[in-house]
C-alpha positions, 0 to 999 in steps of 0.5 A: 505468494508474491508478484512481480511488477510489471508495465502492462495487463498480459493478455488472459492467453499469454500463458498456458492455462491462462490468467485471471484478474482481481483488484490490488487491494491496497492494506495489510496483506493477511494469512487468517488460520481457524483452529479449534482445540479445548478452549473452542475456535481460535484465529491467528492472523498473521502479516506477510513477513510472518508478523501476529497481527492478531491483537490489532484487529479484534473485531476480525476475530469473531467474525472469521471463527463464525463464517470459516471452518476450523481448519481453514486457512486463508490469504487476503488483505485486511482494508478500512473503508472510509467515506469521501476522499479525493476523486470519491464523490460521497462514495467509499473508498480505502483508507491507508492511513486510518489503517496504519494507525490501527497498530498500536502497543496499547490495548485500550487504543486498540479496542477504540480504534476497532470500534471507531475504524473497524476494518474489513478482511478481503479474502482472495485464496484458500491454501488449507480446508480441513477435508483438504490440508494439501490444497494450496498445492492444487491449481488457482482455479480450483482453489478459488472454486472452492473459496467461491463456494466457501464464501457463498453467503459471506458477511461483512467484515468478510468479502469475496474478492473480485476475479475477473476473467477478461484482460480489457476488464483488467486494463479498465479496472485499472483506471477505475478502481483507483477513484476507490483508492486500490493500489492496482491490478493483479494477475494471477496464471489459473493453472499455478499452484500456491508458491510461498515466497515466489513472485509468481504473480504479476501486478500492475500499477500507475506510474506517473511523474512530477516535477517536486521542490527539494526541501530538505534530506535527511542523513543515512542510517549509516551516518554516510551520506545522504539517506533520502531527499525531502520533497514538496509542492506548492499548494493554493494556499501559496505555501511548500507542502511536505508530499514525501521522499525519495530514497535507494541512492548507492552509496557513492551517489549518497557522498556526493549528494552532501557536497552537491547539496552544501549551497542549498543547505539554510543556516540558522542565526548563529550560521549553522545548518538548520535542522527540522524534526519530521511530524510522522513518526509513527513508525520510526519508534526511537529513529532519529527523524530529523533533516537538513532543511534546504532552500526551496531553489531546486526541481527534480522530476520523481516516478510515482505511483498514487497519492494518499491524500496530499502525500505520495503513497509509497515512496516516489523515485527519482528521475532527473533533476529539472534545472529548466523548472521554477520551484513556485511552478510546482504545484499540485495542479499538475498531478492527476485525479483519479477518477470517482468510483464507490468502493461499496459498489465493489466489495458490496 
């Protein structure tokens, strides 16, 4: 079941039945099926696009098949807390890249990381029980009445997700709960049935700007054009940092970009365009993730929606160029720091 974005928290009236709220928790939404058969209690996880997450998260499995029922099937989201962060204090707070590097095809890597960076499941809807295979047809609130008693007495790794009922709780929340590095806010109509594949749900998210440097792009999978513009920002270092892309250009815009670009384009000793190779290839395998390096001469404004250390989160969108902008002016003074809150105030 999915959701679509929206600007603002809905009021908890605005649709028939109501709305409640909960965190947008920011990691790998999970599907968690209990099974038993002649070998005792099985755990199958799997990713919202149907991928076995299984093998990545060991030390998930034991403590699923001891706290949930066979026949249980659960949605949630599998988290890494971490301690410190930016706008943290010493308090707790998500961890999104220690969890990306939680898959890997080597299994000795696996079982290090699960004992280094365990991670947590947050479960926030039950579909199936096995008094109730049919449940995830059954209204919201029913379902999270009977995850609430499901869960009465959870342990960590396990957690109960936060629901609340108030909209102004929601739209505080918001603000908050970012300290603690969660994506958002989600609502969800109490009187809908569990909907695979329907945006059903609204969530809500930071938007924000910032003016960035064009340091570089990087072609099309197609070869055609343009695929995404490198940006940077200025740090107290005095140095142009890396802080991530803008991509989702059409396919004419992509062509004029090379010819657009052609002056900013740096050239080496022999008089050709300089190329870079990107150092965060951890999910492009075999991807080509080299880039045209450009001179640090052109602003442009980008949307964004939170920062994950010194980088944008999720790739940022593009706005509008800024020729009014000296590149050195940008900087990372300009982006807003989350407020400080302790995740473990929130899943403890």
């Amino acid at each position: 079941m999915l959701a679509k974005a929206v600007a603002a928290v809905p009021d908890a009236d605005a649709i028939a039945g109501g709305y409640a709220y909960e965190p947008k928790w920011d990691g790998f939404r999970a599907i968690v099926a209990v099974g038993a058969g002649s070998s005792g209690i099985s755990v199958e996880i799997g990713s919202r696009g149907s991928k076995p997450l299984t093998r990545y998260f060991p030390e998930l499995l034991d403590a699923v098949a001891a706290q949930l029922p066979p026949g249980t099937v659960v949605d949630g989201e599998i988290v890494l807390r971490a301690s410190g962060g930016t706008g943290t204090g010493s308090g707790e707070r998500l961890d999104w890249e220690a969890l990306s590097q939680r898959i890997h095809p080597a299994a000795s890597r696996v079982a290090k990381l699960a004992a280094e960076t365990p991670a947590s499941l947050v479960v926030f809807d039950l579909l199936r029980t096995a008094d109730d295979p049919d449940l995830h047809a059954h209204p919201f609130a029913e379902r999270r009445a009977a995850l609430e008693r499901l869960l009465v007495d959870a342990r960590p790794p396990l957690h109960l997700s936060v629901l609340g009922r108030d909209a102004d709780d929601a739209r505080r929340w918001l603000d908050e709960f970012e300290g603690a590095g969660l994506d958002g806010v989600v609502a969800k109509p109490l009187a809908a049935p569990y909907a695979p594949g329907k945006r059903v749900l609204l969530k809500i998210k930071h938007a924000r700007t910032a003016d960035v440097v064009l340091t570089g792009y990087r072609m099309h999978k197609s070869g055609e054009g343009v695929g995404s513009l490198l940006l940077g920002l200025y740090g107290d270092d005095g140095e142009l940092h890396r802080v991530g892309g803008v991509s989702a250009f059409t396919t004419a815009r992509r062509r004029e970009l090379i010819d657009e670009l052609a002056p900013l384009v740096a050239l080496d000793a022999h008089g050709e365009a300089l190329r870079g190779e990107d150092d965060r290839t951890r999910f492009t395998g075999s991807r080509d993730t080299g880039f045209v390096v450009l001179r640090p001469e052109r602003v442009l404004e980008v949307r964004y929606d939170q920062m994950e250390g010194a980088r944008f989160r999720h790739t940022a969108q593009f706005e509008r160029w800024r020729p009014d902008r000296e590149p050195r002016s940008c900087t990372f003074a300009q982006l807003e720091v989350p407020a400080a809150y302790d995740l473990g105030a929130l899943l403890d």
